[in-house]
N, CA, C and O atoms as a GROMACS GRO file, in nm:
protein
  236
    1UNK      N    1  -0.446   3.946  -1.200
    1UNK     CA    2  -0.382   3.919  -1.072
    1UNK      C    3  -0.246   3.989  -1.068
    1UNK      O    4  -0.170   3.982  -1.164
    2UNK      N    5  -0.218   4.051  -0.965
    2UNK     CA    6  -0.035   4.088  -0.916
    2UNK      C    7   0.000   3.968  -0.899
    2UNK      O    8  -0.056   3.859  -0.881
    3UNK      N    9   0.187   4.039  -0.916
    3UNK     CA   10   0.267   3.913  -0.909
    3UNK      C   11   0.228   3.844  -0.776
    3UNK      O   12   0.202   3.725  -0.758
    4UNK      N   13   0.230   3.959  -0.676
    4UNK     CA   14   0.221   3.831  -0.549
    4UNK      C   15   0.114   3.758  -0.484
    4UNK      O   16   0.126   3.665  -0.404
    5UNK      N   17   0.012   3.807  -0.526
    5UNK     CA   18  -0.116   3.715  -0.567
    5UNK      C   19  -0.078   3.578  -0.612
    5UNK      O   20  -0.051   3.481  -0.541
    6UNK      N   21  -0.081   3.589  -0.778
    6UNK     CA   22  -0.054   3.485  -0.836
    6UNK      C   23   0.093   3.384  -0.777
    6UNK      O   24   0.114   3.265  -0.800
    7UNK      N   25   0.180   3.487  -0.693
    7UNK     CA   26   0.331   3.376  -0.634
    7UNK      C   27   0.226   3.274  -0.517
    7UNK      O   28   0.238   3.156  -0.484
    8UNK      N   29   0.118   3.382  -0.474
    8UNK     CA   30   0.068   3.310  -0.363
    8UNK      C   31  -0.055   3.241  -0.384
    8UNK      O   32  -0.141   3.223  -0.297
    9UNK      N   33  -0.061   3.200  -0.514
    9UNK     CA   34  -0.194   3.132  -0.548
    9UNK      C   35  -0.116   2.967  -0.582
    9UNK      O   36  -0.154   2.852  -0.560
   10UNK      N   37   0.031   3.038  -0.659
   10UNK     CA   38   0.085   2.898  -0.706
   10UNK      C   39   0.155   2.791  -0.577
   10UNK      O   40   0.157   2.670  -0.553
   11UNK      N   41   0.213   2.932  -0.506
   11UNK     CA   42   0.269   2.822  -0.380
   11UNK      C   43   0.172   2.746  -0.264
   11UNK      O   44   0.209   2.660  -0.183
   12UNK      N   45   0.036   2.803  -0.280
   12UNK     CA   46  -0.050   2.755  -0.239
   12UNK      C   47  -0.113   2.597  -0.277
   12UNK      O   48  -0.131   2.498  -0.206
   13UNK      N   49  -0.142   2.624  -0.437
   13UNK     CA   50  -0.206   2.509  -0.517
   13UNK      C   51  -0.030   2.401  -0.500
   13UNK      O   52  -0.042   2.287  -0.457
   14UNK      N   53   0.060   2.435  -0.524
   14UNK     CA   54   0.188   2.352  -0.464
   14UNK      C   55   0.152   2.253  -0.314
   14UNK      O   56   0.160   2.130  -0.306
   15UNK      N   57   0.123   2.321  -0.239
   15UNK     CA   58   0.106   2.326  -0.131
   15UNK      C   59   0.020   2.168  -0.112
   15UNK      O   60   0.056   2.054  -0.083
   16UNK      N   61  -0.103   2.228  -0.143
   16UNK     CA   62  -0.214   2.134  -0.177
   16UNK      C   63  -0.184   2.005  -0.212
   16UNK      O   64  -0.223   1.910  -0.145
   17UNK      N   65  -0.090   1.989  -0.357
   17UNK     CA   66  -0.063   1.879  -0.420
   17UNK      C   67   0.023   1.800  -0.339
   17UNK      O   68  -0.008   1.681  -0.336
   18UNK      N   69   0.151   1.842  -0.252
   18UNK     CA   70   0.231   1.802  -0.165
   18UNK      C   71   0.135   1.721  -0.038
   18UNK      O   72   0.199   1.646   0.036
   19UNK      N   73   0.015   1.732  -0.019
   19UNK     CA   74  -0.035   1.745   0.117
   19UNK      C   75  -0.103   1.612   0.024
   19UNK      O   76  -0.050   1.509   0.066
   20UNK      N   77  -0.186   1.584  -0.071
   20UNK     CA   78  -0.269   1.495  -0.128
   20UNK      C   79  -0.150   1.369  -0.178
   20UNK      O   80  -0.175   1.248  -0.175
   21UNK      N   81  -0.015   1.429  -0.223
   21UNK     CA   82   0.051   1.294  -0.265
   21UNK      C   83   0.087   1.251  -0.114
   21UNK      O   84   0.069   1.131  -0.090
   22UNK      N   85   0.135   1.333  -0.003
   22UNK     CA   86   0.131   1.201   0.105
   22UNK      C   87   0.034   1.156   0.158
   22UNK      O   88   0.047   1.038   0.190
   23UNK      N   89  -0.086   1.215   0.188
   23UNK     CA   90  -0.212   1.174   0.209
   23UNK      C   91  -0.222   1.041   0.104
   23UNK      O   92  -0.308   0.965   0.148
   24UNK      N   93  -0.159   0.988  -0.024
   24UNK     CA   94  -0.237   0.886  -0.083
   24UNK      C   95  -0.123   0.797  -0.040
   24UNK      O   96  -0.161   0.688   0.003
   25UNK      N   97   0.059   0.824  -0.040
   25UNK     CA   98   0.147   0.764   0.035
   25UNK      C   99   0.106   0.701   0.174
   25UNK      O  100   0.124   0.584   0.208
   26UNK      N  101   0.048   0.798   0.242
   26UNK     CA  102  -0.011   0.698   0.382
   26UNK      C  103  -0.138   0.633   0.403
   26UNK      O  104  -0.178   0.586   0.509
   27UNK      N  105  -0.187   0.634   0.311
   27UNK     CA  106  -0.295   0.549   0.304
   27UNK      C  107  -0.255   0.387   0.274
   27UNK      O  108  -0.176   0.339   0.193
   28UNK      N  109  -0.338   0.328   0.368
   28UNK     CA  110  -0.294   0.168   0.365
   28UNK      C  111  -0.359   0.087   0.232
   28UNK      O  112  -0.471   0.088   0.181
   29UNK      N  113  -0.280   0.043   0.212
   29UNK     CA  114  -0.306  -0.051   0.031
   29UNK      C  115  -0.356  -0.185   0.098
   29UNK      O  116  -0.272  -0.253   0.156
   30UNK      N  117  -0.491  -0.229   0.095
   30UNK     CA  118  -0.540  -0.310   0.134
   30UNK      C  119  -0.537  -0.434  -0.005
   30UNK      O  120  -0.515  -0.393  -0.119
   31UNK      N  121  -0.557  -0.556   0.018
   31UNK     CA  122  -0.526  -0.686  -0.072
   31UNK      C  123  -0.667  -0.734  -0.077
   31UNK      O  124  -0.748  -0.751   0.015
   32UNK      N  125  -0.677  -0.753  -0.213
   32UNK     CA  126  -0.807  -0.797  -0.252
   32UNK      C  127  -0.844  -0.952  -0.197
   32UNK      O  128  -0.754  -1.001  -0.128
   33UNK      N  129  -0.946  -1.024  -0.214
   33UNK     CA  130  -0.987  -1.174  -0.153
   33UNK      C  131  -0.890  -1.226  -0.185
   33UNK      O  132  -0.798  -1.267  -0.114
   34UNK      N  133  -0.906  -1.232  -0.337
   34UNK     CA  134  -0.797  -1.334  -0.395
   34UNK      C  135  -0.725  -1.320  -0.380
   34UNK      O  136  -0.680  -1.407  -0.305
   35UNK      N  137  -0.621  -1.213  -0.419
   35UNK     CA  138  -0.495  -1.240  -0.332
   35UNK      C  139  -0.470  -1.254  -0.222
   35UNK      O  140  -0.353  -1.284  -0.202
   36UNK      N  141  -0.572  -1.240  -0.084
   36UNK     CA  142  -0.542  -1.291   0.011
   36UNK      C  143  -0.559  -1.420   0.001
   36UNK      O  144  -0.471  -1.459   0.078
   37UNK      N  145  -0.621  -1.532  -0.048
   37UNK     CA  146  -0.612  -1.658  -0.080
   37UNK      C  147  -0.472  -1.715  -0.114
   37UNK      O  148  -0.408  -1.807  -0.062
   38UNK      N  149  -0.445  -1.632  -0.217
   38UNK     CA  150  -0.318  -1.661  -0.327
   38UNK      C  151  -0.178  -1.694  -0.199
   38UNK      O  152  -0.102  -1.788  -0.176
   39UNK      N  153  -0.205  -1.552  -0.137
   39UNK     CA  154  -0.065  -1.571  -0.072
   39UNK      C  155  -0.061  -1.654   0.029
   39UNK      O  156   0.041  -1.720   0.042
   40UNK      N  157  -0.175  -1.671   0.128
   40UNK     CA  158  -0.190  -1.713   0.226
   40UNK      C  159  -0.154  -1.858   0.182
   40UNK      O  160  -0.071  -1.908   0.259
   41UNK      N  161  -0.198  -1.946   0.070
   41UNK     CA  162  -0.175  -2.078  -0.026
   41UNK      C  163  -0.019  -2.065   0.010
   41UNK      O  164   0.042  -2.146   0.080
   42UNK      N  165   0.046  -1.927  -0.060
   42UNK     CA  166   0.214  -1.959  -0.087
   42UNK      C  167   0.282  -1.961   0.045
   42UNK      O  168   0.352  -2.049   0.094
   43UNK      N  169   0.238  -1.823   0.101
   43UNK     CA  170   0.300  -1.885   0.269
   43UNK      C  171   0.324  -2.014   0.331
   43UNK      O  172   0.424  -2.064   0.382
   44UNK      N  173   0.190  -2.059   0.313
   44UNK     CA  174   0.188  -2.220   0.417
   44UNK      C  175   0.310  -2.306   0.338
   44UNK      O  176   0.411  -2.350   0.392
   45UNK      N  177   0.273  -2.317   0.198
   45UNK     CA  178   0.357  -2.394   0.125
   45UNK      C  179   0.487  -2.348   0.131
   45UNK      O  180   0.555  -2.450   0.114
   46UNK      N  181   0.565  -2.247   0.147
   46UNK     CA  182   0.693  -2.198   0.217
   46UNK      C  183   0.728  -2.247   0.315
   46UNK      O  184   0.821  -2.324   0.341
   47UNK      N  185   0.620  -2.184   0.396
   47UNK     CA  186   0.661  -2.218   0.542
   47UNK      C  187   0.707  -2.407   0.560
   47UNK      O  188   0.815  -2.454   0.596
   48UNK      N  189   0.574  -2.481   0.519
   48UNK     CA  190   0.638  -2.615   0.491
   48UNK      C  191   0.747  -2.641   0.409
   48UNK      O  192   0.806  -2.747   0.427
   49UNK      N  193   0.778  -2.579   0.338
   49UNK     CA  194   0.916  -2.607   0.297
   49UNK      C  195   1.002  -2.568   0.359
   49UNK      O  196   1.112  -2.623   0.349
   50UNK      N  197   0.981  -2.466   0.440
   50UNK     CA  198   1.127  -2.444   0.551
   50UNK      C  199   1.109  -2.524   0.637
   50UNK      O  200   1.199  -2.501   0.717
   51UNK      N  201   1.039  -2.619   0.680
   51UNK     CA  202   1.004  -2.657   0.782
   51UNK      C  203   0.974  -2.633   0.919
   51UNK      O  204   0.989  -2.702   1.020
   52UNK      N  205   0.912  -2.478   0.893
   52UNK     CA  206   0.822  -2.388   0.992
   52UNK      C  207   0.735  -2.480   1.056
   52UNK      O  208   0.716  -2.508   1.174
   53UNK      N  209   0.691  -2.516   0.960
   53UNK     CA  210   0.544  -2.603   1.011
   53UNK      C  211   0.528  -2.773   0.990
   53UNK      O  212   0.612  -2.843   0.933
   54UNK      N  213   0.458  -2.800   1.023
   54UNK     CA  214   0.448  -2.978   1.037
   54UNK      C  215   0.351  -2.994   0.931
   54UNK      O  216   0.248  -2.927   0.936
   55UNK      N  217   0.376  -3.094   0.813
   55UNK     CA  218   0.270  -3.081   0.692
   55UNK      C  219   0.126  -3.193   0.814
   55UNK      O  220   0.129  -3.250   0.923
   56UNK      N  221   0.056  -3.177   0.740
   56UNK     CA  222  -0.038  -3.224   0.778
   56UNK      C  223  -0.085  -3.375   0.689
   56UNK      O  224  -0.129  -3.349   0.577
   57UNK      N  225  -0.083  -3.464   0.709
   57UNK     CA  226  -0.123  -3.629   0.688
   57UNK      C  227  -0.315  -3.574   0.626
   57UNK      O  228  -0.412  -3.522   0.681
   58UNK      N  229  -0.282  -3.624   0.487
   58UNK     CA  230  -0.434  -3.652   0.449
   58UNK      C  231  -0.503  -3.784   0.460
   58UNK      O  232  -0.466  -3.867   0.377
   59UNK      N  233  -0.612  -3.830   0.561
   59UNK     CA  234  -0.657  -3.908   0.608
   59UNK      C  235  -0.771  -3.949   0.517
   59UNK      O  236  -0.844  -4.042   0.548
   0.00000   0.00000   0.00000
């Protein structure tokens, strides 16, 4: 390969890698079951402790 081949092979494959790390940056990080359980548990129990919410009477 010439130099400017190879300048334009590397700023290329550069190129590429720049384009795939924000491509995985904007991809949405979705929460598995359980932790949607987990938190959704800690929320309420927050929230009742701030007194967001009205606890609920076990009948």
């Amino acid at each position: 390969m010439r130099k400017m081949e190879l300048k334009e092979y590397r700023c290329k494959a550069r190129e590429q890698a720049m384009a795939e790390k924000r491509k995985r940056e904007k991809a949405k990080h979705t929460l598995t079951s359980a932790q949607e359980v987990s938190y959704a548990r800690d929320f309420k129990m927050a929230d009742q402790a701030g007194g967001y919410t009205a606890k609920k009477a076990r009948h």
